[in-house]
DRENMISE-736263 format. One line per field, with one value per residue (C-alpha): residue number from 1; x, y, z. Coordinates in steps of 0.2 Angstrom, whole numbers, plus 5000, padded with zeros to 4 digits. Layout:
<rs>
num	[NUM, ...]
x	[X, ...]
y	[Y, ...]
z	[Z, ...]
</rs>
This chain:
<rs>
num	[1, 2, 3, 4, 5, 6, 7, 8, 9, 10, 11, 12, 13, 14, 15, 16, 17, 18, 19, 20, 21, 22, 23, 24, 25, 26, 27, 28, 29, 30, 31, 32, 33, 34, 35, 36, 37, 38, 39, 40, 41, 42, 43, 44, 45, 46, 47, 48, 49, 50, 51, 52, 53, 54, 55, 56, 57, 58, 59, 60, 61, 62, 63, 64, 65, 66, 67, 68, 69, 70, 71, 72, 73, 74, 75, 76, 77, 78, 79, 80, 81, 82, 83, 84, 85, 86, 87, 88, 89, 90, 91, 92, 93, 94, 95, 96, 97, 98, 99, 100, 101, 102, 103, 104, 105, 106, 107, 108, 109, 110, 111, 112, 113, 114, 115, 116, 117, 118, 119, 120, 121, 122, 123, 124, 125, 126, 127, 128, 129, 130, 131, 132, 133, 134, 135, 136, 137, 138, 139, 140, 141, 142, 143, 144, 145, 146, 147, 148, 149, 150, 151, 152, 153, 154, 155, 156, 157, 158, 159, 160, 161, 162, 163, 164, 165, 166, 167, 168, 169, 170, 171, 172, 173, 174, 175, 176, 177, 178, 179, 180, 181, 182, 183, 184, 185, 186, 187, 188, 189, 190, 191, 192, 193, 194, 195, 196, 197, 198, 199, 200, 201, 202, 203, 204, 205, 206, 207, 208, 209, 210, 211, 212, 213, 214, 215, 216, 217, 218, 219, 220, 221, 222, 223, 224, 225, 226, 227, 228, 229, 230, 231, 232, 233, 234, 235, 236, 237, 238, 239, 240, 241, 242, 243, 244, 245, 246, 247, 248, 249, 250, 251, 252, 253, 254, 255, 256, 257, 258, 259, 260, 261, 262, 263, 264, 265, 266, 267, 268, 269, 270, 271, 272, 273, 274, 275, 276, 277, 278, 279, 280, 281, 282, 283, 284, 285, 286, 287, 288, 289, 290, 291, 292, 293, 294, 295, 296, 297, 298, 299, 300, 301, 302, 303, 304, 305, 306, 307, 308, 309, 310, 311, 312, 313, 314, 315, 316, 317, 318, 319, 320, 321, 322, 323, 324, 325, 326, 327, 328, 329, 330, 331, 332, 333, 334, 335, 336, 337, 338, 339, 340, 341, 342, 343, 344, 345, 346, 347, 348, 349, 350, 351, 352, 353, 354, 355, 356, 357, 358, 359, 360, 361, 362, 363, 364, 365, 366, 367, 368, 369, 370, 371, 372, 373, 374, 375, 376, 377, 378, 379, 380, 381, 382, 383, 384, 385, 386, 387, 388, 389, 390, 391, 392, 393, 394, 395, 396, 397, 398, 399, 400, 401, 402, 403, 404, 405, 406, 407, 408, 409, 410, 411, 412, 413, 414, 415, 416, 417, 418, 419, 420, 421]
x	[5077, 5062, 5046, 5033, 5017, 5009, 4994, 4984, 4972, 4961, 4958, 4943, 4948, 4947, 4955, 4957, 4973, 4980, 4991, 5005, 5011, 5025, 5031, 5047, 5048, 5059, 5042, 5049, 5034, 5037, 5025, 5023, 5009, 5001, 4993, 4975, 4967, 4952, 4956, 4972, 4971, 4970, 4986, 4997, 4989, 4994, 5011, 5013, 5017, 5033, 5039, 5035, 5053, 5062, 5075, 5067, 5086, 5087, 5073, 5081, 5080, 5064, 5055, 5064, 5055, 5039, 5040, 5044, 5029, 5019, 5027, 5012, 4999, 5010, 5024, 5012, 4997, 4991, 5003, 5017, 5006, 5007, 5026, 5030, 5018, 5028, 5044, 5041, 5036, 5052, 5065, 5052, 5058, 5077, 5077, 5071, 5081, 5098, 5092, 5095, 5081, 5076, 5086, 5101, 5099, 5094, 5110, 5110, 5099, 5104, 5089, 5081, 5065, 5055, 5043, 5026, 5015, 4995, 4982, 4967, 4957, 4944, 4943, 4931, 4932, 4933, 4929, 4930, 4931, 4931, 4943, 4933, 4934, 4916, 4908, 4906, 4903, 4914, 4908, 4915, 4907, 4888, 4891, 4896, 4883, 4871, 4877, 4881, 4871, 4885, 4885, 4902, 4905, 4906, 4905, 4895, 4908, 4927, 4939, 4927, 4915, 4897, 4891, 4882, 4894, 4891, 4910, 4911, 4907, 4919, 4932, 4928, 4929, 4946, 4952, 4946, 4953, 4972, 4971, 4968, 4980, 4994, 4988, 4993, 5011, 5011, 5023, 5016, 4996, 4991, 4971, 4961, 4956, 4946, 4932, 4913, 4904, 4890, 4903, 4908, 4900, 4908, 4912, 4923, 4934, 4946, 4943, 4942, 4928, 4935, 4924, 4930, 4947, 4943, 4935, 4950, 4963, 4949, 4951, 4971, 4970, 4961, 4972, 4988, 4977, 4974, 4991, 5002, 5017, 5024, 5018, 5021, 5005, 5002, 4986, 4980, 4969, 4972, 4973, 4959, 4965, 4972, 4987, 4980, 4967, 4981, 4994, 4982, 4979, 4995, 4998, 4983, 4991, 5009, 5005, 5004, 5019, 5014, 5025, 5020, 5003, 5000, 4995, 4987, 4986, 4985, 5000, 5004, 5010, 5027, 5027, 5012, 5017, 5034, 5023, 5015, 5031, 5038, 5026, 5025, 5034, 5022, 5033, 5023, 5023, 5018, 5023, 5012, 5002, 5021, 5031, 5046, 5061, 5058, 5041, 5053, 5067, 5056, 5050, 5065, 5075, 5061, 5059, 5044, 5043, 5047, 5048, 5044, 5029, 5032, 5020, 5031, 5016, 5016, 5032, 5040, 5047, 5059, 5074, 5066, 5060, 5078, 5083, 5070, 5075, 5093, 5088, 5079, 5095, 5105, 5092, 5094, 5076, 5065, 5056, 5038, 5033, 5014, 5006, 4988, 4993, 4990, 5005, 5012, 5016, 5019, 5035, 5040, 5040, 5048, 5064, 5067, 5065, 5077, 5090, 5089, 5096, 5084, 5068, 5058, 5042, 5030, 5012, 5001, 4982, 4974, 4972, 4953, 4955, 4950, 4961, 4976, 4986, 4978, 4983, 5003, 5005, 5007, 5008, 5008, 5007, 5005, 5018, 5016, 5018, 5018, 5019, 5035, 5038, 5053, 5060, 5062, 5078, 5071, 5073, 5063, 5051, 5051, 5034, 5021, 5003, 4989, 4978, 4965, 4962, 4965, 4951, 4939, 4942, 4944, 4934, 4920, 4919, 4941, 4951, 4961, 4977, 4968, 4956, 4940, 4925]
y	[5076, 5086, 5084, 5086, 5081, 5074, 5064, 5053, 5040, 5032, 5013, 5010, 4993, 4990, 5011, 5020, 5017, 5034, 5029, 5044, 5045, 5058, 5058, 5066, 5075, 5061, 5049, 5041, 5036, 5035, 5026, 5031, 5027, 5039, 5033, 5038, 5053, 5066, 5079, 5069, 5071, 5091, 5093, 5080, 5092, 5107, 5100, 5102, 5122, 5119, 5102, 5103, 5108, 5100, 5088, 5073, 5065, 5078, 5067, 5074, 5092, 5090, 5084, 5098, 5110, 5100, 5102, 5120, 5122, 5114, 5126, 5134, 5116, 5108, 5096, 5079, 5074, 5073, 5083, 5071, 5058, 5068, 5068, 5051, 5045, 5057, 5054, 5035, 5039, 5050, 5035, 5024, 5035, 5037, 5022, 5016, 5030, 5021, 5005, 5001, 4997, 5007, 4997, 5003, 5019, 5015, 5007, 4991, 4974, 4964, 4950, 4943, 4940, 4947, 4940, 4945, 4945, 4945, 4957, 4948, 4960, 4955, 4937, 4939, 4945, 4961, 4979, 4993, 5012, 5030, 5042, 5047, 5029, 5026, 5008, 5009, 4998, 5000, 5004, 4988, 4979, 4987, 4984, 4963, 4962, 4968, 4953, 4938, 4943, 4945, 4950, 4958, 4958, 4975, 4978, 4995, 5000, 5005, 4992, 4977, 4963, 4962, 4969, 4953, 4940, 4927, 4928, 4908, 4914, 4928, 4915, 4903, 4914, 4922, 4905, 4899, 4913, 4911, 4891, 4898, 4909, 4898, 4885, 4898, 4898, 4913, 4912, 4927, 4935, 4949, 4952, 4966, 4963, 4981, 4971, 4982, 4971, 4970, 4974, 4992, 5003, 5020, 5022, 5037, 5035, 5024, 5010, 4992, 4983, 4966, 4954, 4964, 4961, 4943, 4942, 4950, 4939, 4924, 4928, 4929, 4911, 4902, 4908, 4903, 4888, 4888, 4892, 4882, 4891, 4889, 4906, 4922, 4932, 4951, 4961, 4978, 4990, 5007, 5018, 5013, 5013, 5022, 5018, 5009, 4996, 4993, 4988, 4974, 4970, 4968, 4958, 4948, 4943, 4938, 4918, 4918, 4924, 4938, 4944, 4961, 4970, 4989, 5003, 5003, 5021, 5038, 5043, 5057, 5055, 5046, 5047, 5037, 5025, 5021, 5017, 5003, 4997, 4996, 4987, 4972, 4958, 4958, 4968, 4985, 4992, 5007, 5022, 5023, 5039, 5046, 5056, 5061, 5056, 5071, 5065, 5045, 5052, 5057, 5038, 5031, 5041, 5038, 5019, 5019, 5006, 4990, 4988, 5002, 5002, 5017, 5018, 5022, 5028, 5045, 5046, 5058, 5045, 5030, 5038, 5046, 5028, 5023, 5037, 5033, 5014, 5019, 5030, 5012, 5001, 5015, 5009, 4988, 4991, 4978, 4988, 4978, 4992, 4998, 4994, 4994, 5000, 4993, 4983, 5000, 5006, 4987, 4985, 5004, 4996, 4981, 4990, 5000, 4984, 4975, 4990, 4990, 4977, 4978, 4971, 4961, 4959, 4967, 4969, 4963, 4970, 4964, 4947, 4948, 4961, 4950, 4961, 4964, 4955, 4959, 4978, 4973, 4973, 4958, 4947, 4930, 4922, 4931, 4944, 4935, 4918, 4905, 4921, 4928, 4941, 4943, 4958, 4962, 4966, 4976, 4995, 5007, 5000, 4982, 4982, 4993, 4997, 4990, 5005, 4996, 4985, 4999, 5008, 4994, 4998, 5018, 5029, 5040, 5057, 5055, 5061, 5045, 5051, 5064, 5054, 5058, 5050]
z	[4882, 4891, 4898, 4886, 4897, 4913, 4913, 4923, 4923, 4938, 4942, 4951, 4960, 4978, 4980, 4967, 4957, 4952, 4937, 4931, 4912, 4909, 4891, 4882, 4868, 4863, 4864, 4879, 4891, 4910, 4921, 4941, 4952, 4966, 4982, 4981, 4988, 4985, 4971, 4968, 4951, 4948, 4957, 4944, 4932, 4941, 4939, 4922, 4925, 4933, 4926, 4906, 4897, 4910, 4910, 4919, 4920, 4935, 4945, 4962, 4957, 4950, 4969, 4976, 4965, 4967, 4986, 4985, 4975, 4989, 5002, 5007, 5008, 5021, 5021, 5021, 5012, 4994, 4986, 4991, 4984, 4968, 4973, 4973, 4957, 4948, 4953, 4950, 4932, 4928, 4937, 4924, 4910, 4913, 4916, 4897, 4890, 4899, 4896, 4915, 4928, 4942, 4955, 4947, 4951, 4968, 4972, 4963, 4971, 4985, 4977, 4964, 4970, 4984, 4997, 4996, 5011, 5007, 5013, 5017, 5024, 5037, 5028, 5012, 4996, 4987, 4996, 4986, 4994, 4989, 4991, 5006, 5011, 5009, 5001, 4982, 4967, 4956, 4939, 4929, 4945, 4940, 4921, 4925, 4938, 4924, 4913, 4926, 4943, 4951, 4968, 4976, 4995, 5000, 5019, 5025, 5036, 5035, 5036, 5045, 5042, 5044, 5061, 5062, 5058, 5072, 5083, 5074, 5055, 5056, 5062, 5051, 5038, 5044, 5043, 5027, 5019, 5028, 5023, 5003, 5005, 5013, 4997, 4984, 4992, 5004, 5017, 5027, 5028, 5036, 5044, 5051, 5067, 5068, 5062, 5070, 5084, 5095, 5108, 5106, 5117, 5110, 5094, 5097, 5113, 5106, 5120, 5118, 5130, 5136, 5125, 5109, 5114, 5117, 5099, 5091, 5098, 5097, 5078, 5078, 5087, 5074, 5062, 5069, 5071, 5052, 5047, 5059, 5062, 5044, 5038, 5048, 5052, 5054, 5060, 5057, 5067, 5057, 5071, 5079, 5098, 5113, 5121, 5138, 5127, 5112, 5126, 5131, 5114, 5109, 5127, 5124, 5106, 5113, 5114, 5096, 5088, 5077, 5063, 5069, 5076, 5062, 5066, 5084, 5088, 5077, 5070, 5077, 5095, 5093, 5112, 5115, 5101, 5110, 5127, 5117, 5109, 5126, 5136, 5123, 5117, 5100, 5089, 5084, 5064, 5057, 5044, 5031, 5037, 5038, 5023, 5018, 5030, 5043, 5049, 5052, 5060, 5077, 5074, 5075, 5085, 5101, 5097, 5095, 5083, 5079, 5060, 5048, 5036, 5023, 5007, 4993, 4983, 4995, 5005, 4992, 4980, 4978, 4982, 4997, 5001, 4998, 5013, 5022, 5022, 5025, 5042, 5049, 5043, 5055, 5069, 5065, 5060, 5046, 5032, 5027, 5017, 5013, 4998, 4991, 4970, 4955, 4945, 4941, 4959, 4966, 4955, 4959, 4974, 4970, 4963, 4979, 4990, 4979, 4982, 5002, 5013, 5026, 5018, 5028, 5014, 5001, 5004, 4990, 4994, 4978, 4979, 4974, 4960, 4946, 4932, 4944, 4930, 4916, 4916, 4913, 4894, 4885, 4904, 4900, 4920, 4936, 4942, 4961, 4960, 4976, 4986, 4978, 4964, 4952, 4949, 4933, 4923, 4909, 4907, 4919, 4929, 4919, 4913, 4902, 4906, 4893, 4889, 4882, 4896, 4909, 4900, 4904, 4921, 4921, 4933, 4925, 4926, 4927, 4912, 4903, 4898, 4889, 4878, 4877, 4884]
</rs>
């Protein structure tokens, strides 16, 4: 068996869903998903060169070449997004051709069903952004709005509400949402609290004034409000902050027993990350602006964090996940892993969280895509049900992407696995 071809498609839901097809020469179709990024899709074509006419049993060997190839762009960034979407698509294919799944390859499973947590964002509905993380409207979006009026909530400003959301509607809002949620059987949500205020008088230094601080955790209270201490609750703040004004952050959020508090500080001062870590009982997450184990061993050898977020869908792969998992397990560490894909890179996922002990839960961040579902092939009831998902026991990856429906979807001016416009 060899590889005949590499193709991709693009999603254009809330990110863009980059979706990997390898196919053999024996017809066997392999199915992988890449985390998005811009010009993501000419380098999984410029993979084709070194990876067509191999043997794509030898899926180790094969990301070795690949990141020999990239020798000279780095050793993080898009091309180990390209990486990881196609190394899930050839574990996808194997595993068909040995009529196994994925998890077996990854060491067998430890469960049969995983817990979900929810993103829910900064409490309203669907935000759609580029690769250069700018508002859009999707196209499917313009065509419906066309048909039905349909208006989609899309805030103007990365990762964050309305500017002038009143402090009590952005609350309220926060809270309606976590109540929904807890309704539909999750048993753990996650917010952004690096909502844009009236508050901020820099929008550069990375300092928190002390009203914004009391809006944030003003919003983790009426959560916890909303959600009683049945369900676990996370926050995210992507980087946002410096280490003095995320300490009191985390501080101000110890009262209310958070799950964990993502991403205070850029990632790449493990040094400063441990300060934060050290100086609060709110457990501190972060990893998925990390790749490849190198760039977790520093993580994890300083302490500087309390449970590790990878993204599967750029780290280098599953089996590098699978490392990467087993290196936090050495530390007594939780693994809450990243995800924002489509069905294709969730139940990559999936397989590799089955196979390690230490999971804690999966992110689901497509709660308002309305055709999340719809893209899995002959899907007959949601893959995440009362906050939970099963993982399947079929060969490969366990389910096969509908084309047709996915095309309905598809970003213009992106080639569809080679069909025409």
């Amino acid at each position: 068996m060899r590889i005949a071809r590499i193709q991709t498609a693009v999603i254009e839901a809330n990110y863009d869903w980059t979706i990997v097809k390898i196919t053999s020469d024996t017809g066997i179709v392999g199915w992988g998903e890449a985390f998005f990024a811009p010009g993501l899709t000419a380098t999984l074509a410029e993979f084709n060169e070194i990876l067509v006419r191999e043997d794509p049993r030898d899926v180790d060997r094969l990301c070795r070449l690949m990141r020999t190839a990239l020798g000279a762009a780095g050793t993080s960034g898009m091309g180990y997004h390209a990486i990881s979407g196609i190394e899930t698509a050839l574990w996808d294919l194997v595993g068909k051709d040995s009529n196994l799944p994925v998890y077996q390859f990854l060491g067998g499973k430890y469960r049969d069903r995983l817990r979900i947590y929810a993103d829910c964002h900064a409490g309203k509905g669907l935000d759609s952004l580029s690769p250069m993380l700018l508002p859009r409207t999707p196209s499917w979006m313009k065509d419906a709005r066309k048909k039905s009026g349909h208006k989609a909530e899309l805030s103007p400003k990365y990762h964050g509400g309305q500017k002038s959301d009143a402090k009590e509607t952005r609350a309220r809002d926060y809270a309606r949402r976590a109540i929904e949620m807890k309704r539909r059987g999750f048993t753990a949500l996650k917010f952004d609290v690096d909502v844009p205020t009236e508050y901020s008088l820099d929008d550069y230094n990375r300092t928190l004034t002390r009203r914004e601080i009391d809006l944030m955790t003003g919003l983790v209270a009426a959560l916890r409000k909303a959600l009683g201490k049945s369900v676990d609750l996370a926050i995210d703040c992507h980087w946002n902050y410096g280490v003095n004004d995320a300490i009191k952050l985390a501080r101000a959020c110890e009262p209310y027993d958070l799950l964990w508090l993502e991403d205070p500080l850029p990632p790449e001062n493990t040094d400063a990350l441990r300060r934060v870590t050290e100086s609060t009982t709110t457990p501190i997450a972060t990893g998925e602006n990390h790749y490849q184990r190198h760039h977790f061993r520093e993580l994890l050898e300083r302490e500087a964090v309390d449970i590790l977020a990878p993204d599967f869908q750029k780290v280098g792969g599953l089996l590098e996940g699978r490392r990467i998992a087993d290196m936090a397990e050495v530390h007594y560490l939780a693994v809450a892993p990243h995800n924002i894909s489509s069905p294709i890179g969730t139940l990559a996922s999936v397989h590799l969280c089955a196979a390690i002990p230490n999971f804690l839960a999966l992110e689901w961040h497509a709660a308002s895509v309305p055709f999340f579902d719809d893209l899995v092939e002959g899907r007959r009831e949601p893959l995440i049900r009362n906050g939970f998902i099963d993982v399947p026991d079929k060969p490969g990856l366990g389910i096969e992407l509908d084309e047709e429906v996915t095309y309905r979807y598809r970003k213009r001016g992106e080639s569809f696995f080679g069909r025409p416009e």
